[in-house]
C-alpha positions as CSV (number, residue, x, y, z in Angstrom):
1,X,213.2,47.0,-36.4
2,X,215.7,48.7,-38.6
3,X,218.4,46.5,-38.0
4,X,216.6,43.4,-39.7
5,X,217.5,45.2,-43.2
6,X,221.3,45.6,-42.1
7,X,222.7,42.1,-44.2
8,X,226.5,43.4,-42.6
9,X,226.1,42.0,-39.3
10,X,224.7,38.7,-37.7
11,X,220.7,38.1,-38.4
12,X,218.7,38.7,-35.2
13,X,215.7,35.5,-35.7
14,X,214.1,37.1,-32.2
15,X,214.0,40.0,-33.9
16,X,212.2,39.2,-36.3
17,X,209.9,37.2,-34.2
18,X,209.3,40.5,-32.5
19,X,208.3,42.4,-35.5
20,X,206.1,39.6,-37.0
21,X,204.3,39.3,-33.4
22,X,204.0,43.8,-33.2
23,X,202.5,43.3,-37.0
24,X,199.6,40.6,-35.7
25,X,199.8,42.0,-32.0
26,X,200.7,45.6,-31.6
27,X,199.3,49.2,-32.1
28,X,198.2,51.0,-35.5
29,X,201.7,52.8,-35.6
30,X,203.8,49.3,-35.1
31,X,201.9,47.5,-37.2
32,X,202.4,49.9,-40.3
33,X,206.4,50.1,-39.0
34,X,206.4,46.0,-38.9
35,X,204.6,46.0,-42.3
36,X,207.3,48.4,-43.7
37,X,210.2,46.7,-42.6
38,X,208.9,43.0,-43.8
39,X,208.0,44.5,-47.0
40,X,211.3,45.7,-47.6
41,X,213.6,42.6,-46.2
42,X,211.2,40.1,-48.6
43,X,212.0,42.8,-51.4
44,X,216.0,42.9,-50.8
45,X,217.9,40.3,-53.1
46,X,220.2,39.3,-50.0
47,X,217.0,38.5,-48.1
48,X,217.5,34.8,-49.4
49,X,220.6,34.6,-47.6
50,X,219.2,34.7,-44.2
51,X,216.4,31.9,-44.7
52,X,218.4,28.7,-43.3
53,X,219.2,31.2,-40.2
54,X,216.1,31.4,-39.9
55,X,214.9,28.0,-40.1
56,X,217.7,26.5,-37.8
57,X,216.7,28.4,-35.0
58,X,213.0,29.0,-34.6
59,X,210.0,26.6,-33.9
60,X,207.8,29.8,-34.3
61,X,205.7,28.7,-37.2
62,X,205.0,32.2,-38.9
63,X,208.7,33.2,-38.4
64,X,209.5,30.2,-40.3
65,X,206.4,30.5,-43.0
66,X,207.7,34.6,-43.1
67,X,211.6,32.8,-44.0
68,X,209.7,30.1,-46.7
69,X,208.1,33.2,-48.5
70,X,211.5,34.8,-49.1
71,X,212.3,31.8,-50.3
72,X,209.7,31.0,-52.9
73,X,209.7,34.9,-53.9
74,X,213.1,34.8,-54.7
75,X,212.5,31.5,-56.4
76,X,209.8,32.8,-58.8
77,X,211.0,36.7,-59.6
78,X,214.8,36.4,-58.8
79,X,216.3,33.1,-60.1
80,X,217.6,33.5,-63.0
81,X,219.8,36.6,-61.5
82,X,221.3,33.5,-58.8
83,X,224.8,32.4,-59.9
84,X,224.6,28.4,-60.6
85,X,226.4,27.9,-57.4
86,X,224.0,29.5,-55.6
87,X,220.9,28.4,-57.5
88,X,222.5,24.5,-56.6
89,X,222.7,25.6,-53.0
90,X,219.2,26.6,-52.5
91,X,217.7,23.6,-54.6
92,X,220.3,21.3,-52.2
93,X,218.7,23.2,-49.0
94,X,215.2,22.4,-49.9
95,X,215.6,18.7,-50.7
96,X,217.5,18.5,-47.6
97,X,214.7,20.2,-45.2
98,X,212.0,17.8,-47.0
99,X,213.8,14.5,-46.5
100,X,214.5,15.9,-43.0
101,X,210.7,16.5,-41.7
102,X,209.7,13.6,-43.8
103,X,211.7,11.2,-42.4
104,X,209.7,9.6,-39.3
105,X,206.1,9.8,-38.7
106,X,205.8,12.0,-36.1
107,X,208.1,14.9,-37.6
108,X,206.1,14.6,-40.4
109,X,202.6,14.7,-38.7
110,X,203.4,17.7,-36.4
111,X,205.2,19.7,-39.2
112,X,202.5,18.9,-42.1
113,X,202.0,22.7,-43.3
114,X,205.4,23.6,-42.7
115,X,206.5,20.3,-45.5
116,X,203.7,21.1,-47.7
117,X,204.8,24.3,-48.3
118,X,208.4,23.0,-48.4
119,X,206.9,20.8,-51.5
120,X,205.7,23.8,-53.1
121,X,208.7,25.2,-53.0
122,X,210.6,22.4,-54.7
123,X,208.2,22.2,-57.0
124,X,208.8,26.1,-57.9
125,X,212.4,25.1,-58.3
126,X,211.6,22.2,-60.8
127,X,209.7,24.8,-63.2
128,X,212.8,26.5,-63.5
129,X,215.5,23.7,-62.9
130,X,213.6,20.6,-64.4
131,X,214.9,18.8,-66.4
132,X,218.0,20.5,-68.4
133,X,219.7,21.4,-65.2
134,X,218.1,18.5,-63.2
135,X,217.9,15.4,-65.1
136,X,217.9,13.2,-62.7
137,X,214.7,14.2,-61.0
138,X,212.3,11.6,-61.3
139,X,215.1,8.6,-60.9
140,X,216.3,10.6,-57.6
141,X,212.3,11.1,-56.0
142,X,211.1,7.3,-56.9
143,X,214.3,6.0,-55.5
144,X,213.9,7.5,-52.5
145,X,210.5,6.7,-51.9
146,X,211.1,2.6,-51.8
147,X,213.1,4.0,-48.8
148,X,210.8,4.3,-46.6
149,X,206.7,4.7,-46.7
150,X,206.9,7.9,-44.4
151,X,209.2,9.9,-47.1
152,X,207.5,8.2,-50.0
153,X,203.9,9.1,-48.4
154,X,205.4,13.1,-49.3
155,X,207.4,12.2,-52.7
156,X,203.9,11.2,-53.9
157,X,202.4,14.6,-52.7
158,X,205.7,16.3,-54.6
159,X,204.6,14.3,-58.3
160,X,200.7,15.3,-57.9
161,X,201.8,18.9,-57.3
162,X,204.4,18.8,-60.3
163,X,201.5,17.4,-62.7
164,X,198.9,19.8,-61.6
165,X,201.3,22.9,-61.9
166,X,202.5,21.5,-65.4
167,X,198.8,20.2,-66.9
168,X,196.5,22.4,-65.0
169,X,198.1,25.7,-63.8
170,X,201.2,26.2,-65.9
171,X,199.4,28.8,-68.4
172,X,200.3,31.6,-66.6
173,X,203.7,31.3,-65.0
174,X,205.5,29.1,-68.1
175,X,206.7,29.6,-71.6
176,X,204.8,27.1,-74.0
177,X,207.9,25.6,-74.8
178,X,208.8,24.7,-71.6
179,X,205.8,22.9,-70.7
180,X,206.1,21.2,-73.8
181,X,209.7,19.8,-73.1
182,X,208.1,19.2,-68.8
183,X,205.3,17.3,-70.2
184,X,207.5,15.2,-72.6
185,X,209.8,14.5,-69.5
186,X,207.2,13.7,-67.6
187,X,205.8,11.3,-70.4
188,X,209.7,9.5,-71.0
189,X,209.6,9.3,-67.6
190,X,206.7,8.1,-66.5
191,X,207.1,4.2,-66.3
192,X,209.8,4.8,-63.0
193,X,206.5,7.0,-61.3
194,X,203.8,3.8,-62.3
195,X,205.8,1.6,-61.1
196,X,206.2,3.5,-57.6
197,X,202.7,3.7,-58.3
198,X,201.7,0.1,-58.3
199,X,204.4,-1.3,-55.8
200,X,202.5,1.2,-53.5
201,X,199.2,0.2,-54.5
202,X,200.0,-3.8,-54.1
203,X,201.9,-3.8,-50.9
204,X,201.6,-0.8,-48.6
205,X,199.0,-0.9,-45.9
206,X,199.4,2.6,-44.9
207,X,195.8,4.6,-45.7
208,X,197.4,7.6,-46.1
209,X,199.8,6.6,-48.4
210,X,197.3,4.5,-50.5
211,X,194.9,7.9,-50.8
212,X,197.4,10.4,-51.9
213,X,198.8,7.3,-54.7
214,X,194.9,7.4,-55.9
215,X,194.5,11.0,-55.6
216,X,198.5,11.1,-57.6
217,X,197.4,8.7,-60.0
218,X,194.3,10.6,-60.5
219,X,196.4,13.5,-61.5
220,X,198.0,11.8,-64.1
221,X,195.6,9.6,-65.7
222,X,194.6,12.5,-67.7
223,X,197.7,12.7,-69.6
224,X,199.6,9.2,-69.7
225,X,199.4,6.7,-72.4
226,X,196.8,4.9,-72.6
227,X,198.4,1.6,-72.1
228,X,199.2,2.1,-68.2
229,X,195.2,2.7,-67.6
230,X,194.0,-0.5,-70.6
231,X,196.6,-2.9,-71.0
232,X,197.7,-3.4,-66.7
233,X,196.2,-4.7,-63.9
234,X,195.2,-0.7,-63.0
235,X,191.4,-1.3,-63.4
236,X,191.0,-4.2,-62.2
237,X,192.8,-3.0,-58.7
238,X,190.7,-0.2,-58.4
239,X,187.8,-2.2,-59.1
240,X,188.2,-4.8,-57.1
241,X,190.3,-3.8,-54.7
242,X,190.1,-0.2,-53.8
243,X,186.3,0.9,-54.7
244,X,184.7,-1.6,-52.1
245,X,187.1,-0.4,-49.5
246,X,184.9,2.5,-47.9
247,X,188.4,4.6,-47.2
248,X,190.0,4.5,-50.6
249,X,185.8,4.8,-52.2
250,X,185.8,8.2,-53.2
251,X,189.5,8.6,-54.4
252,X,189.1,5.1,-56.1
253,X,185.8,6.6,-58.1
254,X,187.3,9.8,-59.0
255,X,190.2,8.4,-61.0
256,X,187.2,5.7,-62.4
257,X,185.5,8.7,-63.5
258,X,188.6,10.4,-65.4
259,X,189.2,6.9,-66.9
260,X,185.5,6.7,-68.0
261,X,185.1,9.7,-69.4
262,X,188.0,8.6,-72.3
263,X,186.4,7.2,-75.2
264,X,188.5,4.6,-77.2
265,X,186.1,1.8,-78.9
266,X,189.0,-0.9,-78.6
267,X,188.9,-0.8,-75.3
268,X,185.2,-1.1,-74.9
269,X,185.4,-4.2,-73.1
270,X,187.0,-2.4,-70.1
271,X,184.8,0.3,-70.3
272,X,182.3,-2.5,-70.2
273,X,183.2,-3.9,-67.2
274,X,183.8,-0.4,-65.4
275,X,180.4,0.3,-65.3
276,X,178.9,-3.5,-64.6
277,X,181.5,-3.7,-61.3
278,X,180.4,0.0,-60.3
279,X,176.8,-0.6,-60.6
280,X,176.8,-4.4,-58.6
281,X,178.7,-2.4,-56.2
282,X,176.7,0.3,-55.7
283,X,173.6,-2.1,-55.5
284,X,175.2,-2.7,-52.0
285,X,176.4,0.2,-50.6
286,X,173.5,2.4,-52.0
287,X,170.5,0.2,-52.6
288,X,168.3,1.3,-55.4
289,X,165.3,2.1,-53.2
290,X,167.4,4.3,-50.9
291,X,165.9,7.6,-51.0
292,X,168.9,9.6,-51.6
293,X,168.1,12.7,-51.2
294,X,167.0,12.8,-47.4
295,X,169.9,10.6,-46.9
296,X,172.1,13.3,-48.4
297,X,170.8,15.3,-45.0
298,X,172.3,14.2,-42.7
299,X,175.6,12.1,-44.5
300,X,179.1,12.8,-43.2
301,X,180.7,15.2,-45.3
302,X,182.6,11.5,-46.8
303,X,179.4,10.3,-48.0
304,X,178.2,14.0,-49.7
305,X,181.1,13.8,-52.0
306,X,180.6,9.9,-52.8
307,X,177.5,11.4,-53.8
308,X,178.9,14.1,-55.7
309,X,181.6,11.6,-57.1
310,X,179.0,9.7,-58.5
311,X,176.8,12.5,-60.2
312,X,180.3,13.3,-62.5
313,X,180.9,9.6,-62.9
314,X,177.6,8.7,-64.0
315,X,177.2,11.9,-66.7
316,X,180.8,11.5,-67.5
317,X,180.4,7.8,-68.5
318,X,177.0,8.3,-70.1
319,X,178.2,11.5,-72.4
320,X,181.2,9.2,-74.1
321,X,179.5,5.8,-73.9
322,X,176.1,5.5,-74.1
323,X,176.2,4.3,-77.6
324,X,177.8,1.4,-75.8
325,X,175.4,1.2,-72.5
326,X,172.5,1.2,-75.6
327,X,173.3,-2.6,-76.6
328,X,170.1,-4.6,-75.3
329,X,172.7,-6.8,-72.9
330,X,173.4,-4.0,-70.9
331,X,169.9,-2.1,-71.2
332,X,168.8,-3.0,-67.4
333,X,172.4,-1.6,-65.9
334,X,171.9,1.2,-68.1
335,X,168.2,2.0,-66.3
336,X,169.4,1.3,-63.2
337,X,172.5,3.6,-63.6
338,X,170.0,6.7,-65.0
339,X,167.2,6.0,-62.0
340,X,170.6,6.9,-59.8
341,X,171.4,9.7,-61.6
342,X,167.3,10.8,-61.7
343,X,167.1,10.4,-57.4
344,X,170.7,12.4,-57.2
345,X,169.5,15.2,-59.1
346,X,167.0,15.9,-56.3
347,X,169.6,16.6,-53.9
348,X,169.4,19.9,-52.8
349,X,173.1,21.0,-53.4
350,X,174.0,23.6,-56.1
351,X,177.1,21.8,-57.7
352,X,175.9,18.2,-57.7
353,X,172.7,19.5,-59.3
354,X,174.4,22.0,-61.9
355,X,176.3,18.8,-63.0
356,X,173.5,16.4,-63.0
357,X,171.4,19.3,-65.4
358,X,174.0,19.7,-67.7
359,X,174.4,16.4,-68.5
360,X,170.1,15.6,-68.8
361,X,170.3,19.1,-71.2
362,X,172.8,17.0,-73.2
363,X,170.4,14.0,-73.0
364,X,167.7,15.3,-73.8
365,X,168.6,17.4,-76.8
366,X,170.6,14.6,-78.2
367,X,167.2,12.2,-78.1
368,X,165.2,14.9,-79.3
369,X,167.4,15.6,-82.6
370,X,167.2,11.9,-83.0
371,X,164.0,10.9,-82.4
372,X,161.9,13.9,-83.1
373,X,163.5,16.6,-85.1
374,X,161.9,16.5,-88.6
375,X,164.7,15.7,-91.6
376,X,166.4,18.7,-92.0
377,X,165.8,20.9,-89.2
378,X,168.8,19.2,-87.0
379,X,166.7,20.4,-84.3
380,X,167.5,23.6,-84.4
381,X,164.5,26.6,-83.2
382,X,163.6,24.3,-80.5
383,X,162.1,26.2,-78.1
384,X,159.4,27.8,-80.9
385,X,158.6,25.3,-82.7
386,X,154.7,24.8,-81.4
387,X,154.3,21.4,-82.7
388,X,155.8,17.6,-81.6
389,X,157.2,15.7,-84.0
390,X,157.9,13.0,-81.7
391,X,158.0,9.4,-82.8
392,X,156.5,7.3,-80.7
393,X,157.5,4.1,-81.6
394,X,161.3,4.9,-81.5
395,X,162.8,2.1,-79.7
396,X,165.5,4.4,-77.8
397,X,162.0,6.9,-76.3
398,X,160.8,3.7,-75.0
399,X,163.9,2.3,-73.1
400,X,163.9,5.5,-71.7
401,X,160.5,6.5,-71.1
402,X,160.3,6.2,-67.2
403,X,163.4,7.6,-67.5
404,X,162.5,10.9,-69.0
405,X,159.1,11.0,-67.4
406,X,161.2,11.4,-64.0
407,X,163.7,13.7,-65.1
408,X,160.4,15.7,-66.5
409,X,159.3,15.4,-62.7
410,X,162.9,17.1,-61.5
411,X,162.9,19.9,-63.7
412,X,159.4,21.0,-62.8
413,X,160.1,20.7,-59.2
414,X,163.2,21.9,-59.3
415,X,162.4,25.0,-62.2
416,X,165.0,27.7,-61.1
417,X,163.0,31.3,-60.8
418,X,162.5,33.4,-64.7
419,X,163.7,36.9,-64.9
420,X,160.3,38.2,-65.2
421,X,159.6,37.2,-61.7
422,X,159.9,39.7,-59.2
423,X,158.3,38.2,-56.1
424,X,160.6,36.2,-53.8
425,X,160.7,35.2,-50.2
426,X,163.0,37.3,-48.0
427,X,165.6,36.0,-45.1
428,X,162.9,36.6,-42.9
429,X,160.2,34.0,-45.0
430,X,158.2,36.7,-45.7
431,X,157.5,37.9,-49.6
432,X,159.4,41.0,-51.0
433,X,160.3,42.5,-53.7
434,X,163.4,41.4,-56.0
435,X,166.0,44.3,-55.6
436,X,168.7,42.4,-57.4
437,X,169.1,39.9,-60.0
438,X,170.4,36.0,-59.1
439,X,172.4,35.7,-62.5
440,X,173.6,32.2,-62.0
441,X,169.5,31.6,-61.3
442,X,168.8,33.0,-64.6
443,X,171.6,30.7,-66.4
444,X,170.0,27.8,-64.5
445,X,166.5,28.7,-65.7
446,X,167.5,29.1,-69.1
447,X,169.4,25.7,-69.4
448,X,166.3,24.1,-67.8
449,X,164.0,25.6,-70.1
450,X,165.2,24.3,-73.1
451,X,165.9,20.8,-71.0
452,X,162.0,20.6,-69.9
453,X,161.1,22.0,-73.7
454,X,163.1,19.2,-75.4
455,X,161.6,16.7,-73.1
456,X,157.8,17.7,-73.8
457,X,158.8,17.5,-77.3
458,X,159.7,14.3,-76.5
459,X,156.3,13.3,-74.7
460,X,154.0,16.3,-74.2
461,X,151.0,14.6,-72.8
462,X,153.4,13.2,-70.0
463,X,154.5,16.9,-69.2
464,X,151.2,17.6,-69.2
465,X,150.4,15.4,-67.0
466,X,152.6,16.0,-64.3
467,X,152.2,19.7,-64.9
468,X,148.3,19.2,-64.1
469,X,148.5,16.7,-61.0
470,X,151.2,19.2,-59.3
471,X,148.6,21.8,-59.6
472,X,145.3,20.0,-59.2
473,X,147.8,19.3,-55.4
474,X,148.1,22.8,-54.8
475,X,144.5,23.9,-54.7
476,X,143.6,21.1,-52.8
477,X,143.5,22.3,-49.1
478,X,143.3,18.3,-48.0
479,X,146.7,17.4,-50.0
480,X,149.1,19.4,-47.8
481,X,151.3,20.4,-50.8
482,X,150.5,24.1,-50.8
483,X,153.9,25.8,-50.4
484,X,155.3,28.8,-51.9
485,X,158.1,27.0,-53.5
486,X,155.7,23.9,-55.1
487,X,153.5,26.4,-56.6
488,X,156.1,28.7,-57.7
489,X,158.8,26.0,-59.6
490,X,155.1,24.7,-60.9
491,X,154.2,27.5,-62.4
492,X,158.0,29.1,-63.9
493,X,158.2,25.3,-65.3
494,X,154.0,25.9,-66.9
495,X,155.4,29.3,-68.3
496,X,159.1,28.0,-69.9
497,X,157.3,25.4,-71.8
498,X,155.5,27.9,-73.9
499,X,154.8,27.4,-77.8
500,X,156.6,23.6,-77.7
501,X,153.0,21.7,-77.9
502,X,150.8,22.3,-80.7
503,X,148.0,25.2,-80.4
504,X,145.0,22.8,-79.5
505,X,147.2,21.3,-77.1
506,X,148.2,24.7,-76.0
507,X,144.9,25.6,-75.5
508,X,143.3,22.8,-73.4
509,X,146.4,23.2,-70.9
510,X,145.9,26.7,-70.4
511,X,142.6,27.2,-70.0
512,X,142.7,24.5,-66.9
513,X,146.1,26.0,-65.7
514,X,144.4,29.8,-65.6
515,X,140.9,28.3,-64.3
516,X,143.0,27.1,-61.3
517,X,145.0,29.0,-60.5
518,X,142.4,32.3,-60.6
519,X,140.6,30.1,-58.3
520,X,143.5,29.0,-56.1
521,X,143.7,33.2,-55.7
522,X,140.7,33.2,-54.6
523,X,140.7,30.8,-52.0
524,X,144.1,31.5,-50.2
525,X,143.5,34.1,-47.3
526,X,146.8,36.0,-46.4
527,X,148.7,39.3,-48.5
528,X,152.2,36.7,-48.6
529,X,149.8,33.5,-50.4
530,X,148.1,36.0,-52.3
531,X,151.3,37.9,-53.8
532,X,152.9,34.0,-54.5
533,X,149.6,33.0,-56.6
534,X,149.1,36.3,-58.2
535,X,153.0,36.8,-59.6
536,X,152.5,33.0,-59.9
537,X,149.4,34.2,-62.6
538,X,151.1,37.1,-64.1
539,X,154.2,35.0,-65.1
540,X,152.4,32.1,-66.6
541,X,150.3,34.7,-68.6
542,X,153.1,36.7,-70.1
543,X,154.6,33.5,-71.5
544,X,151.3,32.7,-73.5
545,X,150.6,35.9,-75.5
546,X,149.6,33.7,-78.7
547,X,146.9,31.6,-76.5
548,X,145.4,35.2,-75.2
549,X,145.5,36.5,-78.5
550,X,143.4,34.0,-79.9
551,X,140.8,34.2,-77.0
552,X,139.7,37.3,-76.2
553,X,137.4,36.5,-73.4
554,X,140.0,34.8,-71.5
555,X,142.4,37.6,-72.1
556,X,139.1,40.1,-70.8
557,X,138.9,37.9,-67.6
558,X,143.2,38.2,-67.6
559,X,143.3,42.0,-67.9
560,X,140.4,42.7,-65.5
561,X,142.4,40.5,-63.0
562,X,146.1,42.5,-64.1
563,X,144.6,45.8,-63.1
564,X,143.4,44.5,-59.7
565,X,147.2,43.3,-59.3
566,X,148.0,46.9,-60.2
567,X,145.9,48.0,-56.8
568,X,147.6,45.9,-54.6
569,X,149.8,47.5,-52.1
570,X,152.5,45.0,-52.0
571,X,155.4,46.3,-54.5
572,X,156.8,43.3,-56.1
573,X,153.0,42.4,-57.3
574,X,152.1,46.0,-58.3
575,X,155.4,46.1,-60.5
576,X,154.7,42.8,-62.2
577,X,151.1,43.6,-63.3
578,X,152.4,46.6,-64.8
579,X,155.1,44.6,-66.6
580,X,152.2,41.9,-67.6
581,X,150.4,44.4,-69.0
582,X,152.8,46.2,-70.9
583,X,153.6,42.8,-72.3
């Protein structure tokens, strides 16, 4: 294996193919030897030398992915110590294996990892190169792109890696002046690339060359001026063109959604018709009555990140232009656009529900420090401010009252679990103990707290009302809606809205919220149901200790019930009545 470090004599490629095969294949002992020796011959500065050798004459794809990591390590920690010559050579080499595989369709097709890597590489040799010792970069890539759709298919997946390693993950790897004087290349430059761009975009009929254009202009759209995205046909393509075509759908609405999260009022016009052509379209491909959740089932992985894509659309477009969407022409789009957004939040996926929340804790807070804050208080001390001061005639609470009753409706049903609760269901359904903490649970519960709060501020008898008809469900046996999970999100959504109504509302709620669910206790048969209601109890009591203060036969009835908790054998209850209590 030795003899792969000796740089004197003639490169053995099977050699190496050996040791790479003993490091994946062989014993303990030649794996560590292998490992040794292909540490030290990527560590040797010569090492960089044998790559073409390498290339030329082996079809063995990890001897030729082993040869591409020389490369790019000596590209990264050792290229500055090159002489020019060299440097030239290497740069020369690379362009030269890309154009190469990229030439025909099937070369490019069967050797797709090999060429992406390839592209990475170049693209490491344009950080350091690009542009005072390569000027001629961008002329040289778009030029040889209109030869051929095959090689430009490949130069398009070269520019989308060059913007994202300039504008998204240069931090780390580049001085600040040099991405300054990339970006203001890139930004001289850019009419050549928009022009590739939108020759592609007019005439090809390739797919694949149309989605990595999209997914390349999405990359950029971020960063150019603005008139290539306002003042060009670029909109109107993509909205006409490219977002009914079902292929080109989801790359079409992502760069939609970077173009409609901008906010430039002169432009509002375009931003106008953005959202009227989405809307008409998605009237087709997703009616409104479609129940999207259940549909999100059993979707191709496609259509789950249509969905996805339209979740950050929607909140995207509504956070920089609902002043906009507000005017009374466009108030039944608007509705419509918000019901969408209201049936997608019940999806049950993580990320397109983390999106769709932050966006309704936006809304909601900004219609509460509007409509309801008093003069002065800009809203601030929300979530203890035990009275409404909501307007009920504001104009902008009734466009959106269905609106807000149903995102009400998703936060209670959806109410992520408190810290104080200890009782959860195990892998095996059955109810255990907590024994570690879900931190991103808490963060969720938190931000939908103060989202449910700011919306019964908003309308408390309509939280109310929801909140009583849920449970009213649960303890009757005819519904069919008992379920651990119903009662549970119920009741954590019952206990976050503590001390936003008034204390005679307060009151009322309670006393019918404790009165059923002490009953609903006594009617379920079964240690699991009994542990769910009575950590179910425990938590909504601990959140009202200025209701139980002021009643002291309820809070009688409350502790007599906490220290029967504290008898029960199962753990998770035993700890939480203690808890309660100590509260």
């Amino acid at each position: 294996m030795e003899r792969l470090l000796d740089f004197s004599k003639e490169f053995d490629v099977n050699l190496l193919q050996q040791v790479l095969m003993a490091l994946n294949t062989g014993n303990p002992q030649e794996r560590a030897q292998a490992n040794n020796v292909l540490t030290s011959l990527k560590e040797n500065i010569e090492a960089w030398r044998v790559v073409g050798n390498i290339l030329d004459n082996t079809q063995d794809a990890s001897t030729k992915f082993f040869a591409l990591q020389i490369l790019e390590d000596t590209i990264k920690y050792r290229w500055l110590a090159l002489p020019k010559d060299q440097r030239e050579g290497i740069r020369n080499y690379t362009v030269k294996k890309i154009i190469d595989y990229s030439k025909d369709e099937s070369t490019l097709s069967s050797e797709k990892l090999f060429v992406r890597k390839l592209n990475l590489i170049l693209v490491h040799i344009l950080k350091q190169e690009w542009p005072h010792n390569w000027p001629n970069f961008i002329p040289e890539i778009v030029n040889s792109s209109r030869s051929g759709e095959v090689i430009c298919e490949n130069n398009m997946h070269i520019l989308k890696l060059l913007s994202e390693e300039v504008f998204d993950f240069s931090k780390e790897e580049m001085t600040t002046d040099k991405v300054r004087t990339m970006k203001q290349q890139l930004n001289s430059e850019f009419k050549q690339i928009f022009e590739l761009c939108q020759q592609v975009l007019n005439q090809s009929q390739r797919p694949s060359l149309i989605s990595i254009t999209l997914q390349t202009l999405l990359r950029f759209l971020s960063w150019i001026p603005l008139g290539y995205i306002f003042e060009t046909p670029l909109v109107n393509q993509l909205l006409t063109k490219f977002l009914p075509t079902r292929p080109f759908r989801n790359d079409t609405l992502a760069c939609l959604t970077e173009i409609g999260s901008l906010s430039q009022a002169n432009y509002n016009h375009v931003f106008q018709n953005i959202f009227t052509t989405l809307i008409r379209n998605l009237m087709q491909t997703l009616p409104p009555e479609t129940n999207i959740a259940a549909a999100y089932e059993t979707a191709q992985e496609y259509d789950c990140l249509y969905i996805q894509g339209l979740s950050l659309f929607f909140s995207g477009f509504f956070s920089a232009h609902l002043e906009l969407l507000e005017k009374v022409e466009n108030h039944k789009d608007t509705l419509s656009a918000m019901m969408y957004l209201v049936n997608i939040s019940m999806v049950d996926d993580k990320e397109i529900f983390k999106i769709c929340l932050e966006y309704w804790n936006k809304f909601a807070s900004d219609l509460y420090r509007t409509e309801c804050a008093p003069r002065g208080m800009g809203g601030s001390n929300v979530l203890n401010l035990g009275m409404s001061f909501a307007n009920s005639n504001s104009p902008r609470k009734t466009l959106y009252s269905n609106v807000l009753s149903k995102v009400r409706n998703v936060m209670i049903s959806r109410m992520a679990k408190p810290e104080e609760v200890l009782v959860v269901e195990g892998d095996d359904g059955t109810i255990v103990r907590e024994t570690t903490k879900d931190t991103d649970a808490i963060a969720q519960y938190k931000t939908m707290r103060e989202t449910l709060v700011y919306l019964t501020h908003l309308d408390y008898e309509d939280t109310e009302n929801i909140m009583l008809t849920k449970l009213a469900l649960q303890c009757d046996d005819k519904s069919n809606e008992f379920s651990w999970n119903n009662l549970n999100t119920l009741c954590w959504a019952i206990g976050s809205i503590s001390g936003a109504m008034n204390e005679d509302d307060e009151k009322r709620f309670l006393v019918t919220v404790i009165k059923d669910l002490l009953s609903l206790c006594e009617m379920k048969r079964g240690k699991d149901n009994k542990a769910v209601v009575a950590s179910n109890i425990m938590y909504v009591v601990g959140q009202y200790p200025r209701f139980l203060r002021a009643h002291w036969k309820f809070l009688k009835t409350v502790v007599t019930k906490l220290f029967e908790f504290m008898h029960e054998l199962h753990p998770g209850v035993q700890d939480m009545a203690f808890d309660t209590f100590l509260q």
